[in-house]
C-alpha positions as CSV (number, residue, x, y, z in Angstrom):
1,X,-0.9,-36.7,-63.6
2,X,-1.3,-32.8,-64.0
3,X,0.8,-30.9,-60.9
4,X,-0.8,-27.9,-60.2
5,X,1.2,-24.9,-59.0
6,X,1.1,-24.0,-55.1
7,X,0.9,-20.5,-56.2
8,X,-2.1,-21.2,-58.2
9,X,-3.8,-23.3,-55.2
10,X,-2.9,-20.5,-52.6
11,X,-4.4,-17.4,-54.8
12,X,-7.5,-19.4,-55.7
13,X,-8.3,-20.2,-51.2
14,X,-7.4,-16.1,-51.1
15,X,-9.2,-15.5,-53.7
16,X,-12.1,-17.5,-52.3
17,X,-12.2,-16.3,-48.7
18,X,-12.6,-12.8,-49.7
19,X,-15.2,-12.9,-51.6
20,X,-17.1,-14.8,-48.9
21,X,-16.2,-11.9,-47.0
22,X,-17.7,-9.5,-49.1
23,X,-21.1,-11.3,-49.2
24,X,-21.4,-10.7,-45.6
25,X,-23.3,-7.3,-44.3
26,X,-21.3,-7.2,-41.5
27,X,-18.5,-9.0,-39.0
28,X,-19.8,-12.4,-37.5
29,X,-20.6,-11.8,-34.0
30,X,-20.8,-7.9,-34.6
31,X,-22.3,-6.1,-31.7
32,X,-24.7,-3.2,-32.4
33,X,-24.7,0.2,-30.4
34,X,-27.9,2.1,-29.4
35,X,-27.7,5.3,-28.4
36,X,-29.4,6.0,-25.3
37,X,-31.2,9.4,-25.7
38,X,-28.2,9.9,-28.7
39,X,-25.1,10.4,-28.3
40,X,-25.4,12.2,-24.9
41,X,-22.1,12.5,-23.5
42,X,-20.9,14.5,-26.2
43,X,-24.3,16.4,-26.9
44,X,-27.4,17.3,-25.4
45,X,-29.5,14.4,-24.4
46,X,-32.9,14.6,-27.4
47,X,-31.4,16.9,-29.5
48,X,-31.1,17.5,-33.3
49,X,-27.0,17.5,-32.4
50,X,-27.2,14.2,-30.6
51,X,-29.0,13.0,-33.2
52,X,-26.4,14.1,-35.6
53,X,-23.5,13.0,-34.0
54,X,-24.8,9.7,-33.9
55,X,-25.3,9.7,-37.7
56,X,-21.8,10.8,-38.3
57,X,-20.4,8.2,-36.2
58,X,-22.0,5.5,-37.6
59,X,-24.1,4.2,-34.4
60,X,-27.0,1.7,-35.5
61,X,-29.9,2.8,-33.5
62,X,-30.9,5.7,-31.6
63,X,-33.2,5.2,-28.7
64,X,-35.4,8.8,-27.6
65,X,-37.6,9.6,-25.2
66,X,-41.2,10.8,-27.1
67,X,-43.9,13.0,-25.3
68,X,-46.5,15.2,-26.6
69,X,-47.9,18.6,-26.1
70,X,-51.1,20.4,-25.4
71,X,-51.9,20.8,-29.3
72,X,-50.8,17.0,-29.8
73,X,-46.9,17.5,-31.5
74,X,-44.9,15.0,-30.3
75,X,-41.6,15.9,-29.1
76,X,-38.5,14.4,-27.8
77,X,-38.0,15.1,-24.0
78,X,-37.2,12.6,-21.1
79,X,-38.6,14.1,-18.2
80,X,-41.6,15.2,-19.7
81,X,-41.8,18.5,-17.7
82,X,-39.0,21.3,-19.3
83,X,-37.2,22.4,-16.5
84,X,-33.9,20.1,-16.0
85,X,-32.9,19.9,-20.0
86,X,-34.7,23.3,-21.3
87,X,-35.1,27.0,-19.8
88,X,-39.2,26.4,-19.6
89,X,-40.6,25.0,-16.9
90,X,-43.7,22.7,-16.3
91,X,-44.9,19.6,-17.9
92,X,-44.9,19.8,-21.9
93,X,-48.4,18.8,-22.3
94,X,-49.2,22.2,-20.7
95,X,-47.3,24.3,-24.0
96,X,-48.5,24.6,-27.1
97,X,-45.8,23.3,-30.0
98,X,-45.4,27.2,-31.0
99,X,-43.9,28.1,-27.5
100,X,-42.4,24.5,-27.4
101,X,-41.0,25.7,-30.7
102,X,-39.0,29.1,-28.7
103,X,-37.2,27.2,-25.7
104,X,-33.2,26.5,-25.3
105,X,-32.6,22.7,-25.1
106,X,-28.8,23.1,-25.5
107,X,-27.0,25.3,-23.0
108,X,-27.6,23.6,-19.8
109,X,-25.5,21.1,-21.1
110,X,-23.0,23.3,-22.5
111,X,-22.8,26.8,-24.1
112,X,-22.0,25.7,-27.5
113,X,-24.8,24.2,-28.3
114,X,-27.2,27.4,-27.3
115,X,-29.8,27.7,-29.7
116,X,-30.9,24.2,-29.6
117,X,-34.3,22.8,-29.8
118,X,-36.5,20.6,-28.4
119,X,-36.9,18.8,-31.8
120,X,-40.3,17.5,-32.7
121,X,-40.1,13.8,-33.5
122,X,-41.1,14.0,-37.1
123,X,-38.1,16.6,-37.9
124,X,-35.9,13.4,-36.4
125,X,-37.4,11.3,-38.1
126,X,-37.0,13.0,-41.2
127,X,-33.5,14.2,-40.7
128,X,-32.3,10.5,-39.9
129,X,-34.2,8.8,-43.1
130,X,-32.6,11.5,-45.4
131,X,-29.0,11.2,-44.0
132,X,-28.4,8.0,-42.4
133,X,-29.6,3.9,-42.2
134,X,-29.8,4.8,-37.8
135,X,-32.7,2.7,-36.7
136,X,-35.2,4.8,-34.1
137,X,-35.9,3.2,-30.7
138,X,-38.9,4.8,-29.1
139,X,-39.4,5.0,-25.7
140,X,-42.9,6.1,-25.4
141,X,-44.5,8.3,-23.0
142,X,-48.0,9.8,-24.0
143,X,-50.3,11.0,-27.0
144,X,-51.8,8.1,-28.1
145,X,-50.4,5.2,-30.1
146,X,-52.4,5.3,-33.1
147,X,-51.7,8.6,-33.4
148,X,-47.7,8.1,-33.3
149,X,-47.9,5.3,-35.4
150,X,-49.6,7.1,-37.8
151,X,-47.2,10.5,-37.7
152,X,-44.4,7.8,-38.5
153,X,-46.2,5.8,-41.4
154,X,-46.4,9.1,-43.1
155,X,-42.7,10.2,-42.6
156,X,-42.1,6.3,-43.7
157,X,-40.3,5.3,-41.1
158,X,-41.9,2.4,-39.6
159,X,-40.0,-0.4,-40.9
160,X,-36.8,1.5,-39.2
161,X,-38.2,2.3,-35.7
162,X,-38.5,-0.4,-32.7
163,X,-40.5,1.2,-29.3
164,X,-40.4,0.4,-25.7
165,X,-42.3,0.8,-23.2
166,X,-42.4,2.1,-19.3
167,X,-46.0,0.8,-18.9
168,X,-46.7,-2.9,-20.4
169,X,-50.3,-2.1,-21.3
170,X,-49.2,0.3,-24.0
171,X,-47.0,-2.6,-24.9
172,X,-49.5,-5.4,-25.2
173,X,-51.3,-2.1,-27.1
174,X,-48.7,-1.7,-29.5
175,X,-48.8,-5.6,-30.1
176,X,-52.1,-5.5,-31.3
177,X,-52.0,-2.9,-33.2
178,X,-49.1,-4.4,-34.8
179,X,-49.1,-8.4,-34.9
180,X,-46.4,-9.3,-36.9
181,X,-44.2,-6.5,-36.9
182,X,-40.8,-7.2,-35.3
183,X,-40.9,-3.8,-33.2
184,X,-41.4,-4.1,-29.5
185,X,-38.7,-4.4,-27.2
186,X,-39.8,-5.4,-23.3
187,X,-37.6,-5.4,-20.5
188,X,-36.8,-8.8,-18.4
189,X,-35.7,-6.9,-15.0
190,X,-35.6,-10.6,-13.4
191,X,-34.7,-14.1,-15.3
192,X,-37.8,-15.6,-13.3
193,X,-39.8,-13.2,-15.3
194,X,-39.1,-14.3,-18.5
195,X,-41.8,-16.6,-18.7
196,X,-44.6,-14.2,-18.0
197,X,-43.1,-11.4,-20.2
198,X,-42.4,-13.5,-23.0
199,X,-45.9,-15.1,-23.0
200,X,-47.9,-12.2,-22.1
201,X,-46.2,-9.3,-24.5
202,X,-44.7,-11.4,-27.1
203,X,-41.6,-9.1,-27.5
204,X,-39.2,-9.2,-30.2
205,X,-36.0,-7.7,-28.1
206,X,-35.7,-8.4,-24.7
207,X,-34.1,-5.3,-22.9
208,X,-31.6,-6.6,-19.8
209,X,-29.2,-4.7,-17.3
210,X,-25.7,-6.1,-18.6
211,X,-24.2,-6.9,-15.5
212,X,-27.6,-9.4,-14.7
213,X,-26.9,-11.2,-17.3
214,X,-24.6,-14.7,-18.1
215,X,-24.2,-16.7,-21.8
216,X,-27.0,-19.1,-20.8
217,X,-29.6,-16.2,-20.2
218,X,-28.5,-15.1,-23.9
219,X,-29.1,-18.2,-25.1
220,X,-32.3,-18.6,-23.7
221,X,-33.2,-15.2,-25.2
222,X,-31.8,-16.4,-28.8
223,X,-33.8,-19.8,-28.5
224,X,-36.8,-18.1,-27.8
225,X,-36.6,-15.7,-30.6
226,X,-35.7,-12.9,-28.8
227,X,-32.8,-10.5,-29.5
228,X,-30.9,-9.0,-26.6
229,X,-30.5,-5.4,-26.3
230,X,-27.9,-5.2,-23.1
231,X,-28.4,-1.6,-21.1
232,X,-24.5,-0.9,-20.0
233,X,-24.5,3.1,-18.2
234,X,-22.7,3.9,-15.6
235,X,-22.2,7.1,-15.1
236,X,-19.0,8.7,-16.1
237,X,-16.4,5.6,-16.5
238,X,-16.2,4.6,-20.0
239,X,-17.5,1.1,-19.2
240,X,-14.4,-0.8,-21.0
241,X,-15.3,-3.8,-19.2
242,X,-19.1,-3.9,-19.6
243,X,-18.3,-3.6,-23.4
244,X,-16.0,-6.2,-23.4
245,X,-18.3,-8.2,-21.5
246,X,-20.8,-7.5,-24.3
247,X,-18.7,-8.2,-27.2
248,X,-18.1,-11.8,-25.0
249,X,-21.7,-12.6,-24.0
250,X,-22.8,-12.4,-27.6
251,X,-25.9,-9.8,-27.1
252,X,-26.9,-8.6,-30.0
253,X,-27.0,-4.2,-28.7
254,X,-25.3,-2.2,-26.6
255,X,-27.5,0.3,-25.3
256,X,-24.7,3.1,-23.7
257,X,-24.0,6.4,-22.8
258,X,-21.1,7.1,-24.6
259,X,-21.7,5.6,-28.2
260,X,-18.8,7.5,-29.9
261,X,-16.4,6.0,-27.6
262,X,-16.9,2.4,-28.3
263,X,-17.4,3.2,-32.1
264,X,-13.2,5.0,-31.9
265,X,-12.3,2.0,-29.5
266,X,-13.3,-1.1,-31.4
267,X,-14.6,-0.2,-34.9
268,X,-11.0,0.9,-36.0
């Protein structure tokens, strides 16, 4: 009978583990971050720098907020009138792109980031396909849905962007304008609506409040198809529990405040 060295037996199991670990794309149970309007604890909320920072930090998706003025640019602003996060004033779908184009979107949030626009979504778009793999998350607001989906089909950035919704007949819009694209995210405010949503806007990511949510709603979610995109911001605190809690539950996004944080805390 042959004895074959321990040393020999031990180096081929090494050997063998690692390259099962190299075939992977990323850690089992790895828990994707969103960006929620970028990386706005560190940067102006819908900025080119929020945008940036989350491309140097590695964060997987960024979600923005997309409105559209008078002469039909779309643009990335939350409130949809200027005055909180610009020095305009007034709702944006009463300035044309050119004036748009002129306003301070940086120094209300701090003086080192004067000069900053409000960027028009196909310059984000742009600036994220040429520099980064960041996934878009739209949070849509007005200006037509045919008409965004066909601003971001000619950047070619479809297959890369997911959209939500505030109203769910733009959703069950979006749906029908595009049946089998994996794209729409809904949110499931109450479990006992998880029926109804499910059936009626066939989602592809349900969107939850983290702190609603226990292992069995998440496997409901994963039997069903559905992703889970957990909404974890609160505030100022850093949330260390709510992303523990996340990394736990098994969700597969964490949509937060303060992406940067969690990227230097757990992806040493």
């Amino acid at each position: 009978m042959i004895k074959i060295n321990q040393r020999f037996l031990l180096l081929v199991a090494t050997t063998a583990i690692l390259l099962s670990a190299c075939q992977r794309t990323e850690p089992v149970g790895y828990l994707k971050l969103s960006g929620h309007r970028g990386a706005e604890c560190v940067a102006p909320e819908n900025t080119m720098a929020s945008v940036d920072s989350c491309i140097k930090y590695g964060v997987d998706f960024i979600e923005c907020d997309v409105c559209i003025s008078k002469d039909s640019v779309f643009y990335l602003l939350h409130d949809s009138i200027l005055d909180r996060t610009t020095n305009g004033t007034g709702e944006i779908t009463q300035w044309m792109s050119a004036d748009i184009d002129t306003l301070d979107a940086g120094t209300w949030f701090n003086e080192k980031f004067e000069g900053q626009r409000v960027p028009r979504l196909e310059d984000v778009l742009v600036r994220v396909k040429e520099q980064s793999d960041l996934k878009v998350t739209i949070d849509y607001r007005d200006g037509g849905l045919e008409q965004l989906l066909a601003l971001i089909n000619k950047v070619g950035m479809l297959d890369r962007c997911t959209f939500t919704f505030s109203d769910e007949d733009d959703a069950k819009e979006l749906r029908q304008l595009l049946p089998d694209k994996k794209v729409l995210q809904a949110y499931i405010r109450f479990e006992d609506d998880f029926d109804r949503v499910v059936t009626e806007l066939r989602p592809d990511i349900a969107v939850v409040w983290l702190d609603s949510i226990d292992p069995l709603f998440v496997d409901k979610c994963h039997a069903a198809g559905l992703k889970v995109l957990a909404l974890a911001m609160d505030g100022e605190r850093h949330n260390d529990e709510d992303y523990e809690k996340a990394l736990s539950l098994g969700v597969d996004v964490l949509g937060t405040h303060r992406p940067l944080y969690f990227v230097k805390k757990y992806r040493r």
